[in-house]
N, C-alpha and C positions, 0 to 999 in steps of 0.2 A: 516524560513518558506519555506519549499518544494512551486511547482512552481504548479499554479491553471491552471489547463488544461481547454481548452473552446474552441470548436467546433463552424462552421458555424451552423453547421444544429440543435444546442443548447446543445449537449453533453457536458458535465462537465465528468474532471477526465483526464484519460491517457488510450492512446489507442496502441493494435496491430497492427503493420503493416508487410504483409507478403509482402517481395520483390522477391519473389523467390532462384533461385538457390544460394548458398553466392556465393562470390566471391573468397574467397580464400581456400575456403573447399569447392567440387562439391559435397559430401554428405550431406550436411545441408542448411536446406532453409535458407535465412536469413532471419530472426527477428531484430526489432527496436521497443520500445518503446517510443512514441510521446506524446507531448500534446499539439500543435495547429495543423492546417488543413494545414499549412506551413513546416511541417514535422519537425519542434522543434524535437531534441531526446531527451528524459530523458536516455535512454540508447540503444547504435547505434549496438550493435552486442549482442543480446539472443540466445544462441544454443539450445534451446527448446521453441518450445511454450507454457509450463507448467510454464516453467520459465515466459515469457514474460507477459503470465495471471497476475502469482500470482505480477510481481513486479509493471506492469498494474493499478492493483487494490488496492496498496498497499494506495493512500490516502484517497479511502473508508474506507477500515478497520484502518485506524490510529483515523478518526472520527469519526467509531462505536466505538472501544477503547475507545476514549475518555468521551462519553457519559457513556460509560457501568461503566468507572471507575469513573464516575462523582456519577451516579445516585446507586454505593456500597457504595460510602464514605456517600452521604447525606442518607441512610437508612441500617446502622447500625444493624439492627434488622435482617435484610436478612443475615448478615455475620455468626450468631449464628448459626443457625441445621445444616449450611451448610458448605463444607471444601471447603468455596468459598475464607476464608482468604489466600491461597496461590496462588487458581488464581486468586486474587487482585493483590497479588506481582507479580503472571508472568504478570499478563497486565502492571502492570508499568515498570515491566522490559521491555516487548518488547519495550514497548513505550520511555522507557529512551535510548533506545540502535538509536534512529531516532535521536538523539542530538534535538530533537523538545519539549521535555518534560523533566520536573523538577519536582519531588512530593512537593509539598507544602503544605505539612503534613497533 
């Protein structure tokens, strides 16, 4: 189970934090990725902020995934007109590659 992020001010998830200049590189701002108000890092040096977004947001889109791949498998009929059967496989693949997921068939 990845770590449930939770904010004072009621935020859920995992947040940006910019600390300014880094420290060991004076060309890069530093970035951390947190998820309490206690500065928890999920991850303590991001050299982009694109990076820090997407990895940020990563346990929203794990439980859209999951829904998305929930609600192909019970409606079957949606898989037919459409070359949705492969991106069923990439969603399980991303989602097997989080070691958080297992297809059970």
């Amino acid at each position: 189970m990845y770590t449930q992020g939770k904010f004072k001010d009621g935020t859920k998830g995992w947040k940006v934090n910019k600390l300014g200049q880094h420290w060991n590189n004076k060309d890069l701002e530093h970035l951390e990725v947190v998820w309490s108000d206690d500065d928890e890092c999920v991850c303590d040096t991001v050299y982009s902020e694109a990076d820090a977004k997407l990895i940020s947001a990563a346990p929203e889109m794990f439980e859209a995934l999951k829904r998305v791949e929930a609600y192909l498998v019970a409606n079957k009929d949606v898989l037919a007109p459409f070359p949705t059967r492969s991106e069923l496989d990439n969603i399980r693949a991303a989602m097997f590659k989080t070691g958080l997921y297992q297809y059970g068939g």
